[in-house]
C-alpha positions as CSV (number, residue, x, y, z in Angstrom):
1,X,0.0,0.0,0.0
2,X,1.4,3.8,-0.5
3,X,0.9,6.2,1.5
4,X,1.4,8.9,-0.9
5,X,-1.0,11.9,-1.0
6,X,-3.4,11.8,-3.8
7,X,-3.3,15.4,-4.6
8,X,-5.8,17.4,-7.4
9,X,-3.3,19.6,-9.2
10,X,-4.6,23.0,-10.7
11,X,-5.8,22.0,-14.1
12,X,-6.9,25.2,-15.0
13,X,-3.9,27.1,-14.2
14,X,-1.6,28.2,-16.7
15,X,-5.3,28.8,-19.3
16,X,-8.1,29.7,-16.9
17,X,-5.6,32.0,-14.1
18,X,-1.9,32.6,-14.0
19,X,-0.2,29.4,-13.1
20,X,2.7,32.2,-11.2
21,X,2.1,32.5,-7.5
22,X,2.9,35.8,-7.5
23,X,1.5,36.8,-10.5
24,X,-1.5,35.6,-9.2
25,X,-0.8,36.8,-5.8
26,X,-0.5,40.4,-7.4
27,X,-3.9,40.1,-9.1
28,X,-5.8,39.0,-6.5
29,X,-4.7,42.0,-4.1
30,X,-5.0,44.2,-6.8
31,X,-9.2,43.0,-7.0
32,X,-9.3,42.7,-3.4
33,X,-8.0,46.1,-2.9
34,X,-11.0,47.8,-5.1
35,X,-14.0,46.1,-3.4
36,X,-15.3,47.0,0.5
37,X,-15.9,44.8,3.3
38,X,-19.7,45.2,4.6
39,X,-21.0,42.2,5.1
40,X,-18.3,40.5,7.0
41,X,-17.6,38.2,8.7
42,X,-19.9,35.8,5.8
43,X,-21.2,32.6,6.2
44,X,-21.7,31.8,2.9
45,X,-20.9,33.8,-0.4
46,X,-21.9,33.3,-4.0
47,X,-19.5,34.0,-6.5
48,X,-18.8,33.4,-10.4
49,X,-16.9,30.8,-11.4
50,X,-15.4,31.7,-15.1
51,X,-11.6,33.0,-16.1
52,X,-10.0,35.8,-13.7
53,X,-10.0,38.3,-16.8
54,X,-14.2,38.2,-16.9
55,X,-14.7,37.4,-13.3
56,X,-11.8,37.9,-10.9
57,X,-12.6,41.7,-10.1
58,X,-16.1,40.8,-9.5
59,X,-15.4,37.7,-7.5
60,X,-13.3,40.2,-5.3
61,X,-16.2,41.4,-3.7
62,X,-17.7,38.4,-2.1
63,X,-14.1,37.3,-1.1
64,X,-13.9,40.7,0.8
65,X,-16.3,39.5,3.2
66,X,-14.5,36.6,4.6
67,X,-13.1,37.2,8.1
68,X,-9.6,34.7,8.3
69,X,-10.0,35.1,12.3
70,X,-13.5,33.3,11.8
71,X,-13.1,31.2,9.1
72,X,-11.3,27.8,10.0
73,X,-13.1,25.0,7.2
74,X,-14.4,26.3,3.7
75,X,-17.2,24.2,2.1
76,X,-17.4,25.1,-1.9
77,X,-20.1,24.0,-3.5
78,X,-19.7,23.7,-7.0
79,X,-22.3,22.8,-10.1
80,X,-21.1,19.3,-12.6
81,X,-20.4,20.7,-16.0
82,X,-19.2,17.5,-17.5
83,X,-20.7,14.1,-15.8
84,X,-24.1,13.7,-15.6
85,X,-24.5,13.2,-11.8
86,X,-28.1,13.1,-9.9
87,X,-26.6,13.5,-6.2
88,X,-23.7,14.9,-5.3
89,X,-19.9,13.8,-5.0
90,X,-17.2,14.1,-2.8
91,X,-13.6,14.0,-3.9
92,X,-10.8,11.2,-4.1
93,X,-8.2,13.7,-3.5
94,X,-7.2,14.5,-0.3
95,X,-5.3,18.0,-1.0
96,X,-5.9,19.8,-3.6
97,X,-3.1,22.1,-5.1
98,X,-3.1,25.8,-6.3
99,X,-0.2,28.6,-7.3
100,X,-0.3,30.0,-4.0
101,X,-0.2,27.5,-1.3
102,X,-1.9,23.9,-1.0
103,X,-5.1,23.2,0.4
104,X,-6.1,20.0,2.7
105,X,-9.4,18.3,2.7
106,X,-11.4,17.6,6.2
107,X,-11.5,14.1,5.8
108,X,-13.5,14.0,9.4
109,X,-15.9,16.1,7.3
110,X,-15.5,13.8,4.1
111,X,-16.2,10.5,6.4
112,X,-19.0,12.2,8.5
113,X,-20.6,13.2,4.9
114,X,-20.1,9.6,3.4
115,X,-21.4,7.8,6.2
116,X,-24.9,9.4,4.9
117,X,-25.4,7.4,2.0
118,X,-26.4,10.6,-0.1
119,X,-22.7,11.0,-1.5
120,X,-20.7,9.5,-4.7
121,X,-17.3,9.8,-4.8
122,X,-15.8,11.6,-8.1
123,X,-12.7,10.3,-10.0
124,X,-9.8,12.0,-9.7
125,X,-10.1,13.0,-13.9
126,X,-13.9,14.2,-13.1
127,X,-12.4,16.6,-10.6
128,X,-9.2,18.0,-12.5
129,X,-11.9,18.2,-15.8
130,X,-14.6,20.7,-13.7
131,X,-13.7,24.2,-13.1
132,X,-16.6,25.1,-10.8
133,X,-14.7,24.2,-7.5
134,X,-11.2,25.3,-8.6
135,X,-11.7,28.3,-9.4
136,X,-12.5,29.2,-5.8
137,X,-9.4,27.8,-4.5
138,X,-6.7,30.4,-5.3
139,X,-9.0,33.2,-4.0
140,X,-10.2,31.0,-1.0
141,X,-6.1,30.5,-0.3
142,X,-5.8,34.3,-0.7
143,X,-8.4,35.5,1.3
144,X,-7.6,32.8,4.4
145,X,-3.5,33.2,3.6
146,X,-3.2,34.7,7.5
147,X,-4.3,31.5,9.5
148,X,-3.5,28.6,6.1
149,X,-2.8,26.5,8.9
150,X,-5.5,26.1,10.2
151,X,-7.5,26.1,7.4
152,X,-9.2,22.7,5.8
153,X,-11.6,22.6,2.5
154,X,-14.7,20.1,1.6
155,X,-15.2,20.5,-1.9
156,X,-18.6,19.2,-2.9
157,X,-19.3,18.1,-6.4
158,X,-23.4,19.1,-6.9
159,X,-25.4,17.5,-9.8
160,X,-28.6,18.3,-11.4
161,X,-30.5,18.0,-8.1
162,X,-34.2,17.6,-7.8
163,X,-35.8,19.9,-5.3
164,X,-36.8,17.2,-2.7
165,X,-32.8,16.7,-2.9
166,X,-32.1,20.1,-2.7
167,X,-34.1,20.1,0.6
168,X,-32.7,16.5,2.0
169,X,-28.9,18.6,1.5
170,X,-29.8,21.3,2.5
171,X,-31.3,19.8,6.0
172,X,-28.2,17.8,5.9
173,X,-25.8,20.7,5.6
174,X,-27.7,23.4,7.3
175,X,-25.8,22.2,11.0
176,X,-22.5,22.9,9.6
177,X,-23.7,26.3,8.3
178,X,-25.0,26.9,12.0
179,X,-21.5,26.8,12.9
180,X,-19.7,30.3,12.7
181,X,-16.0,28.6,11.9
182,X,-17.3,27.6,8.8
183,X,-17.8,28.9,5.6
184,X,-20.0,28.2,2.6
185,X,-19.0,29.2,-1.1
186,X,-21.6,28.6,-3.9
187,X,-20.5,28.6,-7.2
188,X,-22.5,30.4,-9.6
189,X,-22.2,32.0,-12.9
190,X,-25.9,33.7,-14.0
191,X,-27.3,34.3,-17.3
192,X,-25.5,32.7,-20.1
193,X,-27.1,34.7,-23.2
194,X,-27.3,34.1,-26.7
195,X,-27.6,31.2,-29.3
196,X,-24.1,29.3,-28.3
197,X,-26.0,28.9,-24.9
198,X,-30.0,28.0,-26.7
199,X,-31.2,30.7,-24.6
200,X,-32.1,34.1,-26.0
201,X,-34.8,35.3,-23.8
202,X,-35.8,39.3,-24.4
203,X,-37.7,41.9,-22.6
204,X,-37.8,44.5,-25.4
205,X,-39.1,46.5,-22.8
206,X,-35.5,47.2,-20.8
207,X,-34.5,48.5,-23.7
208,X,-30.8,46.7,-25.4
209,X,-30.4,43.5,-24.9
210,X,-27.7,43.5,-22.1
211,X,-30.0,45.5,-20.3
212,X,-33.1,42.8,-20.4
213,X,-30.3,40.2,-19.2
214,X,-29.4,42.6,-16.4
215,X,-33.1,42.8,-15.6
216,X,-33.2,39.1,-15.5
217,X,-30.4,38.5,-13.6
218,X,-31.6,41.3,-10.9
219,X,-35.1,39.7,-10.7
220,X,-33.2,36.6,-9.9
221,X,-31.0,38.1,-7.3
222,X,-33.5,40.0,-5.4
223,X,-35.2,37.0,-4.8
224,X,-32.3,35.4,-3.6
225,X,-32.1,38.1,-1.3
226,X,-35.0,37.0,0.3
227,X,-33.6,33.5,1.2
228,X,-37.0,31.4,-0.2
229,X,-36.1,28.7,-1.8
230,X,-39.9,28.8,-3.4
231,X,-39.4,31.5,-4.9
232,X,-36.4,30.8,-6.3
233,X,-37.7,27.5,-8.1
234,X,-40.7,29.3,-9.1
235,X,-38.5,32.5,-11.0
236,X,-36.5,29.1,-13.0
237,X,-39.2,27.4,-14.0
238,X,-40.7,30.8,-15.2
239,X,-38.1,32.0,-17.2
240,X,-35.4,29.7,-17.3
241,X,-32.2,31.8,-16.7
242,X,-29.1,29.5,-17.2
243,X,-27.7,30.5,-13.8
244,X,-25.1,27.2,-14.1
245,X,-25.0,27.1,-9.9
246,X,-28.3,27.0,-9.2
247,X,-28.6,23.6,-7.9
248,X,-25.7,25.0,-5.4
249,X,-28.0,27.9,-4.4
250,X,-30.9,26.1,-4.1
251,X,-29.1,23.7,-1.7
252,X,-27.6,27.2,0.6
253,X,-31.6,28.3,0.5
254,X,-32.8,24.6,1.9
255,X,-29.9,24.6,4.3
256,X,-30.8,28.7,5.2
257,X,-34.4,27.5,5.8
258,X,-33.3,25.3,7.8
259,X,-31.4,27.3,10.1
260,X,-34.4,29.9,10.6
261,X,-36.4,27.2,11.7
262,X,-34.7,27.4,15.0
263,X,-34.7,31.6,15.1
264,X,-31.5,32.3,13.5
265,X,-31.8,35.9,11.9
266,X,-30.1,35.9,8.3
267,X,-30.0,38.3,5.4
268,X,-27.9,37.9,1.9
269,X,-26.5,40.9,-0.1
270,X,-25.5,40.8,-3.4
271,X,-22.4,43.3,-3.9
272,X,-21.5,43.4,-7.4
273,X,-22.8,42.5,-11.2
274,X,-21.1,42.2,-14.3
275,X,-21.1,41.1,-17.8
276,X,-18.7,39.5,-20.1
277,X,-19.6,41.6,-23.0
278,X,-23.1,44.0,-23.6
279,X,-25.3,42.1,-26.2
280,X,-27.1,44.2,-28.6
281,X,-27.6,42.4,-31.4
282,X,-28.5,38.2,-31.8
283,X,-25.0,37.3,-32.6
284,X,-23.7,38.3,-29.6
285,X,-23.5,35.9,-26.4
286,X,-22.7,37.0,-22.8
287,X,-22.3,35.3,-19.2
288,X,-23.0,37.4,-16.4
289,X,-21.5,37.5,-13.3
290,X,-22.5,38.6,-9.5
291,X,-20.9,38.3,-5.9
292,X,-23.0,38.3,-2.8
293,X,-22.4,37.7,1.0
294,X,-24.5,36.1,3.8
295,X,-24.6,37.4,7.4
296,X,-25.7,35.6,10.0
297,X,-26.8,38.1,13.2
């Protein structure tokens, strides 16, 4: 038997981010440096998940709301691009690398989440393939980079969940969001416009198409805002935004439902949106982008 580490290396370094430490390093201060922290310390944050040229300086501002003096175990919750998966999976890695420093699994976490039954466990290619986790990891590094030591990840693989499931993880994961050393980060891009993505919906009414997105999108947040995960189900099956994370968020709703239950005040703010290009015409595409923070009073 070996008892080497079975590591995840950064796949998506060197195409997707800087594969230089401090290169990156650089970057993410400089992004960090322009957004404000005001809803810190979070408990959970969504934020995007595409390259740092679209993304990183909006990511920035959920990332400034993480408290390092708080924070000790960072769950990421990530959508499947790439398998088709009906539950959701852990990983077979046990650290999982990045240009800045390496980051450890909780495998006391991993077991206590296994033991459930509701897990699968992703290959080691499945993991390296998907982008949705890693790209959290360098700015979860950064952002925790004063107590790294004490700092342990569970990555969580989520797959095309139905909303019974979304409930049965979220009631499963709502205890650990109840606990103020940890920290939940939901992976979410939001509208993915145009006919590369089969999804050109238009309110000619905002005006330019970018604008009718950005509408969209802001419907979508604001009712995010108000933590119902209802709500939220009801908005996608009425107009079908291709927010790629919204299993994820469903899942943070549930588990925030949850956690009210037993009179735990909470309110999410949504800092930041952006777009990777305006759309004006029907040949354009765009993804958009937004960063939000929960506080738990």
């Amino acid at each position: 038997m070996s008892n080497r580490t079975v590591c995840r290396e950064a796949s998506h370094a060197g195409s997707w981010y800087t594969a230089s430490g401090s290169q990156l390093n650089t970057q993410l201060e400089g992004w960090l440096s322009q957004a404000q922290s005001t809803v810190s310390p979070a408990r959970a944050i969504i934020a995007p998940h595409a390259g740092y040229s679209y993304c990183g300086a909006c990511a920035a501002h959920a990332y400034k709301q993480i408290d390092p003096s708080v924070t000790r175990r960072v769950f990421i919750l990530g959508p499947s691009h790439h398998v088709p998966l009906s539950r959701c999976a852990l990983s077979s890695a046990e650290v999982y690398k990045t240009p800045l420093y390496d980051l450890r699994i909780d495998q006391e976490v991993y077991a206590d989440l296994w033991k459930t039954g509701m897990f699968e466990r992703m290959s080691l290619q499945t993991d390296e393939e998907e982008h949705s986790i890693e790209m959290h990891l360098p700015y979860t590094a950064k952002a925790m980079e004063s107590h790294k030591d004490e700092l342990s990840i569970v990555p969580v693989l989520v797959g095309a969940l139905s909303e019974s499931k979304e409930q049965d993880y979220g009631k499963l994961l709502f205890r650990y969001l109840a606990d103020p050393s940890n920290l939940f980060i939901i992976s979410s891009d939001f509208c993915h416009w145009g006919q590369r993505f089969r999804y050109t919906y238009y309110d000619e009414a905002q005006g330019e198409i970018h604008r009718s997105i950005e509408h969209l999108d802001k419907m979508g947040m604001g009712i995010i805002e108000t933590l119902d995960p209802m709500s939220f189900i009801n908005y996608l099956k009425k107009y079908h935004n291709t927010i790629c994370g919204r299993h994820p968020i469903g899942v943070l709703l549930n588990a925030v439902s949850e956690l009210r239950k037993s009179g735990t005040e909470m309110n999410f703010s949504f800092l930041n949106y952006a777009q990777s290009s305006q759309c004006r015409n029907w040949q354009d595409s765009s993804v958009s982008y937004a960063a939000g923070a929960l506080l738990v009073h």
